[in-house]
Every structure is written in C-alpha cells, then in structure tokens.
C-alpha positions as CSV (number, residue, x, y, z in Angstrom):
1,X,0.0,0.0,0.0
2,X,3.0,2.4,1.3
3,X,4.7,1.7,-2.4
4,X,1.4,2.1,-3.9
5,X,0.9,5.7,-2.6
6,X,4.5,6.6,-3.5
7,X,4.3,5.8,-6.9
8,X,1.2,8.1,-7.3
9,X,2.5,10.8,-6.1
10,X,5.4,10.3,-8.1
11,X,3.4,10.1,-11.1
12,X,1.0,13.2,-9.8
13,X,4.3,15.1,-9.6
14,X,5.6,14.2,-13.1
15,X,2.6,15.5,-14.7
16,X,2.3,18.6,-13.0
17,X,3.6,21.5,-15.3
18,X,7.0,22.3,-14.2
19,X,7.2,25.6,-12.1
20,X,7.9,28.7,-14.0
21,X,11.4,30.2,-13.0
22,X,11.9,33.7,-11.9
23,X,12.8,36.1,-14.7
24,X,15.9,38.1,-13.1
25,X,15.4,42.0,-14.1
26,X,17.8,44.9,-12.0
27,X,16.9,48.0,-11.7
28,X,18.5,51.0,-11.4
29,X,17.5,53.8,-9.0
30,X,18.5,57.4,-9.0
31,X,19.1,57.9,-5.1
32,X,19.6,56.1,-2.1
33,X,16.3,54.5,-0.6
34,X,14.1,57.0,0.6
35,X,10.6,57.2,-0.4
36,X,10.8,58.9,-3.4
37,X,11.2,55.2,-4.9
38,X,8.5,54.0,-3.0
39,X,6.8,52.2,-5.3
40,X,9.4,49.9,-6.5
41,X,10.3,48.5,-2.7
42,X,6.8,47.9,-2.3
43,X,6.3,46.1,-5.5
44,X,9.4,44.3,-3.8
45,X,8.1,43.9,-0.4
46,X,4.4,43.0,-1.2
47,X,5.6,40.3,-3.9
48,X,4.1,41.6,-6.7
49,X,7.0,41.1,-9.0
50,X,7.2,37.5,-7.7
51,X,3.3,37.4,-8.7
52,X,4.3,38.6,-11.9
53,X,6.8,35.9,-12.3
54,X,10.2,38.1,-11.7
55,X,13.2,38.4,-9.6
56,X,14.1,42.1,-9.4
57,X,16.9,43.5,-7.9
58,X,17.1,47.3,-7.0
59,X,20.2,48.9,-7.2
60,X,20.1,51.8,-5.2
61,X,22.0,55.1,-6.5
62,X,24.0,57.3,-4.9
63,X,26.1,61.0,-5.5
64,X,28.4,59.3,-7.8
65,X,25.9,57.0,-9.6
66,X,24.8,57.6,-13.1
67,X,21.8,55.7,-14.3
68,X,22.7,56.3,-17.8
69,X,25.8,55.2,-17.4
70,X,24.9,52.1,-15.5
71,X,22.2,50.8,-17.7
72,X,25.1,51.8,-20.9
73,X,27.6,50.0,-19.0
74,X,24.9,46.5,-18.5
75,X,24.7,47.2,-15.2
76,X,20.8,47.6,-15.1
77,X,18.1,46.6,-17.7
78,X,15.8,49.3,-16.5
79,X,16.8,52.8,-15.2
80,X,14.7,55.6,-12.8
81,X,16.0,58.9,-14.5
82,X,14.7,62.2,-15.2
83,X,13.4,62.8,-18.8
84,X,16.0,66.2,-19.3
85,X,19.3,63.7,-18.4
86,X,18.2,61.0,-20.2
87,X,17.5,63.0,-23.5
88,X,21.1,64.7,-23.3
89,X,22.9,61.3,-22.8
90,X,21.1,59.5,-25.9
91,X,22.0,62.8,-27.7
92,X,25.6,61.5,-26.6
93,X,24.9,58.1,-28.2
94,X,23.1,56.3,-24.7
95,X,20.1,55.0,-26.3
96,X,17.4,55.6,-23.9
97,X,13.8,54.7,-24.3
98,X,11.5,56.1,-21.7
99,X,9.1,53.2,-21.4
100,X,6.4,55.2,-18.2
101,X,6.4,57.7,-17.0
102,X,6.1,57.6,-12.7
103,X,5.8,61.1,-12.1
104,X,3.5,63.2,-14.2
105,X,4.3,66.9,-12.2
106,X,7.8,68.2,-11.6
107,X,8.7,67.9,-7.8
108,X,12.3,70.7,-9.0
109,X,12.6,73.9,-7.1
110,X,15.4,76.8,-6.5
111,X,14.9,77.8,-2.9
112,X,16.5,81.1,-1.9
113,X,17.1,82.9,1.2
114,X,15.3,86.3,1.6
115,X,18.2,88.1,2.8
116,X,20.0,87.4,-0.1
117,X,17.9,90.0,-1.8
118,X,16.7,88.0,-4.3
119,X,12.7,88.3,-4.6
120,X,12.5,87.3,-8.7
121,X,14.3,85.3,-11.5
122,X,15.7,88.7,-12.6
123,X,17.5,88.6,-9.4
124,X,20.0,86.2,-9.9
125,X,22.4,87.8,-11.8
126,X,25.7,88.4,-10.0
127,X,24.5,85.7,-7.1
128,X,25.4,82.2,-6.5
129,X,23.1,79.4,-7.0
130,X,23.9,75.9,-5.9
131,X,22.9,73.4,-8.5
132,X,23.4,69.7,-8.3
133,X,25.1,67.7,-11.4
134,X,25.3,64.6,-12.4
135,X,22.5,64.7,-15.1
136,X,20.5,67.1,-12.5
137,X,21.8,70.2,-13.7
138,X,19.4,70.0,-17.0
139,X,16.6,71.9,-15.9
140,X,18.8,74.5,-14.2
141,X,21.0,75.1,-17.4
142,X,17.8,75.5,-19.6
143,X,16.1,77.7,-17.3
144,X,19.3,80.4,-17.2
145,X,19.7,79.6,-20.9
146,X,15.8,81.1,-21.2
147,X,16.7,83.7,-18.9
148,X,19.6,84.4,-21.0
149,X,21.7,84.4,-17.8
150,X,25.8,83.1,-18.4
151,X,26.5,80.3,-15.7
152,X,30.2,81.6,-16.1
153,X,29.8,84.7,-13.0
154,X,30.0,88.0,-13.4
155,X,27.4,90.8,-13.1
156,X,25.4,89.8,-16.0
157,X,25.9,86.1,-14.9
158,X,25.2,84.1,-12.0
159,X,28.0,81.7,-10.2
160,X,27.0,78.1,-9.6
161,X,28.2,76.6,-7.1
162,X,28.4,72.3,-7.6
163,X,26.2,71.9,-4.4
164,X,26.2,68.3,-2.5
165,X,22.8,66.4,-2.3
166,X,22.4,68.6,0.7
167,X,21.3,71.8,1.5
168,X,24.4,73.1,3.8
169,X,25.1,75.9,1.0
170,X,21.9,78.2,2.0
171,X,22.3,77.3,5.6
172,X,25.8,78.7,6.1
173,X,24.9,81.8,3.4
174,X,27.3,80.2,0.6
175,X,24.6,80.5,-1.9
176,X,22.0,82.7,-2.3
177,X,19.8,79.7,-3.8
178,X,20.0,76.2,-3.7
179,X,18.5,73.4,-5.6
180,X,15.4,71.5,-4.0
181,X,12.6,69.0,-4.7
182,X,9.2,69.8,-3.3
183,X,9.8,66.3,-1.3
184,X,12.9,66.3,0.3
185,X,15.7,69.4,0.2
186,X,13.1,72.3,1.4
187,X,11.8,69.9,4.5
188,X,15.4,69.6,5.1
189,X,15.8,73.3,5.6
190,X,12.8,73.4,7.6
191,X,13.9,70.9,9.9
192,X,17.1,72.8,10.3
193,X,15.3,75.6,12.0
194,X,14.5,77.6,9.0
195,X,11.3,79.4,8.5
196,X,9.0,79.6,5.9
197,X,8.9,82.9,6.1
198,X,12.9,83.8,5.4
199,X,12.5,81.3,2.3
200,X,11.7,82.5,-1.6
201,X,10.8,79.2,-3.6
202,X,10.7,79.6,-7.4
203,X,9.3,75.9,-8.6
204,X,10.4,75.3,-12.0
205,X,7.1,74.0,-13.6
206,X,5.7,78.2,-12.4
207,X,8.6,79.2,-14.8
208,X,8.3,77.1,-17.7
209,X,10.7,74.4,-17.1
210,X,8.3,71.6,-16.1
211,X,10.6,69.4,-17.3
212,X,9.5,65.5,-16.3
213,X,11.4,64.0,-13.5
214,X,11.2,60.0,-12.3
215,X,10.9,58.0,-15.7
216,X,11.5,54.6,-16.2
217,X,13.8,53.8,-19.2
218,X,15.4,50.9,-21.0
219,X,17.7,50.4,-24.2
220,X,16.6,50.4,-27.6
221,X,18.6,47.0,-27.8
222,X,16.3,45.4,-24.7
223,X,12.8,47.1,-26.5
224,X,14.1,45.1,-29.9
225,X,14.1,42.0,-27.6
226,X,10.4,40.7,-27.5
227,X,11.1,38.5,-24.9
228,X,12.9,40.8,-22.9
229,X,9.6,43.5,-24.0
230,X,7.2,41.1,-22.4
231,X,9.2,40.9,-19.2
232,X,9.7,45.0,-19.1
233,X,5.6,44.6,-19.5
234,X,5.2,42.6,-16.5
235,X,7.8,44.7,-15.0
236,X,5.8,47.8,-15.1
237,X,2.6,46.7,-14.3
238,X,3.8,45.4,-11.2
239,X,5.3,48.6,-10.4
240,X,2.6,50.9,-10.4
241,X,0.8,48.2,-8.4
242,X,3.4,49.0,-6.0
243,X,3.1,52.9,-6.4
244,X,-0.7,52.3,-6.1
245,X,-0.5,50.1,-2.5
246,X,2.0,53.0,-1.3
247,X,0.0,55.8,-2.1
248,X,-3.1,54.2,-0.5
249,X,-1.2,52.4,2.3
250,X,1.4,55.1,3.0
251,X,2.5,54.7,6.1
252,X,3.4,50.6,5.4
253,X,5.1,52.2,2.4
254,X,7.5,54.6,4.9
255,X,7.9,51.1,7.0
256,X,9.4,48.9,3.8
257,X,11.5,51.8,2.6
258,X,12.8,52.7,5.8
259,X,13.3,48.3,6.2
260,X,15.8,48.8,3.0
261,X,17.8,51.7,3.8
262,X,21.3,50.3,5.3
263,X,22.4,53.8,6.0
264,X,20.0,54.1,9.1
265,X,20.1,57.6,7.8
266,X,16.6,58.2,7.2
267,X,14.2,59.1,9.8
268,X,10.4,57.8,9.6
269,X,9.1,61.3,10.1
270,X,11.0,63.0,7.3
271,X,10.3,59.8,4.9
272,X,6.4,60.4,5.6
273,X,6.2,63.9,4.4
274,X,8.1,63.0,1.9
275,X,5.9,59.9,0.4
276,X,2.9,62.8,1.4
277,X,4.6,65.0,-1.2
278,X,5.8,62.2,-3.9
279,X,2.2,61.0,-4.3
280,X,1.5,64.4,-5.7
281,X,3.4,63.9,-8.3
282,X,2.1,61.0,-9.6
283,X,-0.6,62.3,-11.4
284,X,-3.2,60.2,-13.2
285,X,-4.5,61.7,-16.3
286,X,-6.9,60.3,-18.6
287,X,-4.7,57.5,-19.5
288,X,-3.7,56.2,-15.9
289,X,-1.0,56.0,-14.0
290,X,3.0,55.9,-15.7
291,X,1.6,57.1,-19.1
292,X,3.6,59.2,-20.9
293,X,1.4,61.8,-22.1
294,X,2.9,63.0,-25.6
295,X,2.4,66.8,-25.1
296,X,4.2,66.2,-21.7
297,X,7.3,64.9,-24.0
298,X,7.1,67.4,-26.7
299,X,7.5,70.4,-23.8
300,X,10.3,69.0,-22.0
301,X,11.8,68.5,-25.1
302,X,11.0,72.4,-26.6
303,X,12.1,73.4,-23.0
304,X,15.2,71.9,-22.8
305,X,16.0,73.2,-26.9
306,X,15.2,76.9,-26.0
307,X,17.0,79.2,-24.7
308,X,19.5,82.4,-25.7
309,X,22.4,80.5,-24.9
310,X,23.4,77.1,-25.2
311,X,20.6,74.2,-25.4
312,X,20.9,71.5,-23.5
313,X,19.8,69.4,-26.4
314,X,20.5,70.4,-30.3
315,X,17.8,68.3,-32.2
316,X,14.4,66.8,-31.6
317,X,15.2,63.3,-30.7
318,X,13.8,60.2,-32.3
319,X,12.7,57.0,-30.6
320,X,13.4,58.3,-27.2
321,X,9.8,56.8,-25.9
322,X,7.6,53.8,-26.7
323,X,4.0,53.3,-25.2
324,X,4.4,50.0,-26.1
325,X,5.7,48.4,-23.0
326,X,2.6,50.7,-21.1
327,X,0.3,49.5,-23.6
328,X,1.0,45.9,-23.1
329,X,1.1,46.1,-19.3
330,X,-2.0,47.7,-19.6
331,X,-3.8,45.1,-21.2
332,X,-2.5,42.3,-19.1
333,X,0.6,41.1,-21.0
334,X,2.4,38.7,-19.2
C-alpha cells in the first residue's frame, strides 16, 4: 500500500507542469532609498513582482551614480531617470527609451534665502546658485539659458556653485539659492530651524521648465528584444501596483523603505512627508497612471531646446519613448 501511494505521487508530480522560474530584471535607482522610490520597494516587499513571475533587484544610487551610465555599461536593464538627463545622454549616443512615466508633475525647485535679496528670476544675476550635477543640472542650465543668464559669474551672470545632495550651501549663506525637490531638500531646511517665512521658492514648472522628472527607461537594444519586451511589460505593471498600494497604504510604504535603507540615515518622520509630497506627483491623467502623455514629451523637449544660450539638447530626438511596453502592461501582458 506504502509503495502504492508513492508511486502516485510520483506520477502526480511528473505531470504537473514544471514551475515557472523567476525572470531576473535589475533596476536602477537614482538615489539612495528614501521614499521617493517607494513604489518599487513595495512592489518588492508586497511580492508583486514575484506574482508577476520576476526576480528584481534594486540597485540603489548614490552621489556618484549615473543611471545612464549604468544601464550603458549592463549594469541595469531598466533605469529611474529624469526625462532632461536622459535625452542629453542618448543625444551623446546612450540609447534611452523612456518606457512610463512615474511622475507626471515636476517635484524641482530653486529655494532662496530672503536676505539674499533675491525676490524674482531677474535677481539672480551676479548671485550664487547651488545646482546639483550629475544629469540634474538640465533643468537648471535650460532655465538660465531662457533667462539668458551666463553660468560663467559675473554681473550679468550668475556663479554656480556644484552643491552636495544637501542643503548646507543656504544654511551657512554660501549661496543665495540652492537646488530642492518639493519632497525632500526644502523639508530639510525646515527641519534645520529655517522658516517659511525667510524662504523665496521659485518651482520650475511656475517658470516654464516643467521638465518630467522619475521615468523609467530601457535600451533600444532590450525594447528590440520581445522577450525581454514582455518581461519589461510585466515589469511595469507590477510597479505601479506598487506605487498604487503606497500611495493608499502610506504609512506601510514609509515602513518597507525605511526596512531597505542600510544607511539608518533616514528618519520615519521625514520619509512620511516626503511619500505625502511624492504622491503628488504622480498624477493620473486620462490615460492612468505611468503614461507618458505625448504633449508632456514634446515640452520637455522644446524646453530643454530653447533658450538664448546654449541648449541642453540640439535636435528633436527620435525613438526616445515607446508606449508599447505601457500599452501591453496595460492590457495584461504577461
């Protein structure tokens, strides 16, 4: 009888449909963990990638991490970036394909101190304005190029100072301005015993830089792939499940960021108004959530070629977004 029963189950178990393995997919972030990338840890945490039949790994970034570079160098097969840096480096021969878009409103400010005496744009000339670089300088060097103010100093120029992903330039009067997201950097000053009142915030989407931030962005090589397509389907639509939990459940989503952040650097309360502040940005238009709306595209892109100066792109690209991975994530694919 024992024998009996074995072989069934044997038999039971040969027939069964072998289990699917995990597809392995890394992704790239911009920054450290903090809840700006909310979405993706949750997607993580709450197994919704495993549900989708993947086995992602998130890289998290850092001051001297590039996505571009990464995802050029095979170090990632998908990249958070913002749309600006991403269009200058395939102008430079990175061929990146923006395939959603996360955030639909632009999160960029320049915070200023009042006593710098600067109260408008026409202002800055002959200050110093702390901008951050590695691809975030963009939106900064299109917005003086449309101001038709020389980042070289002077008196008809402004100064910028290469400021740290802090915001120790304002605090100790180094800078008149200083680069900040609507998120993080101006909380930061607020916490350090700043007031509201000593603060001037100029948001770039109220001055006609709304570029688009937190994209998500492959190779043109992967997106010729169809199997690796498929996967980048599944991909996404697991991650804005996970953006969709965190912005309903936010306080879990502070908990699992907080659970992935090795640094112990973040503090629960600062990581809460900030996931308060990033689910603003996500938008939702008529399309739903992570759609690249076209017009969106076309003004980041006229924004970033005007100027009086020097553009931060020269030409219109071409191929630099597909809706094809939305499109198929949309309808269910994979």
């Amino acid at each position: 009888m024992k024998h009996t029963l074995m072989m069934a189950a044997l038999l039971l178990a040969a027939a069964a449909p072998a289990a699917r393995a995990a597809d392995p997919l890394t992704l790239q972030l911009k920054w450290v963990p903090q809840a700006q990338f909310a979405g993706y840890y949750v997607a993580k945490a709450k197994g919704f990638y495993q549900q989708a039949g993947l086995d992602v790994t998130i890289k998290p970034g850092g001051p001297d991490i590039n996505p571009s570079q990464v995802i050029a160098g095979g170090g990632a097969d998908v990249v958070v970036d913002w749309m600006p840096s991403a269009l200058a480096a395939r102008e430079k021969g990175v061929p990146l394909v923006n395939i959603a878009q996360v955030f639909q409103r632009s999160g960029m400010e320049l915070t200023c101190r009042r006593d710098s005496g600067v109260r408008t744009p026409a202002d800055f000339k002959g200050k110093t304005l702390g901008v951050w670089f590695a691809g975030n300088e963009y939106p900064f060097l299109a917005w003086m190029s449309k101001l038709g103010d020389s980042t070289n100093g002077g008196p008809n120029g402004v100064t910028v100072l290469k400021q740290g992903f802090n915001v120790d330039p304002l605090l100790q009067k180094q800078a008149a301005c200083i680069s900040t997201m609507t998120y993080n950097e101006y909380w930061q000053l607020i916490e350090a015993g700043m007031k509201p009142a000593q603060l001037l915030v100029f948001k770039y989407s109220d001055e006609g830089v709304a570029t688009l931030e937190d994209g998500l962005y492959t190779t043109d090589a992967e997106l010729k792939n169809s199997v690796m397509q498929e996967r980048l389907a599944r991909f996404v639509k697991a991650t804005l499940q996970g953006w969709s939990y965190a912005v309903a459940h936010q306080g879990e989503a502070v908990k699992i960021v907080l659970d992935n952040d090795t640094s112990g650097s973040q503090t629960a309360a600062h990581q809460k108004r900030m996931m308060a502040e990033v689910a603003k940005l996500l938008g939702g238009d008529a399309h739903g959530l992570g759609y690249l709306e076209p017009s969106a595209y076309e003004r980041t892109v006229d924004e970033l070629m005007a100027g009086q100066s020097t553009p931060v792109i020269t030409k219109k690209p071409e191929g630099a977004y597909t809706h094809a991975v939305w499109d198929k994530a949309m309808g269910g694919g994979g």
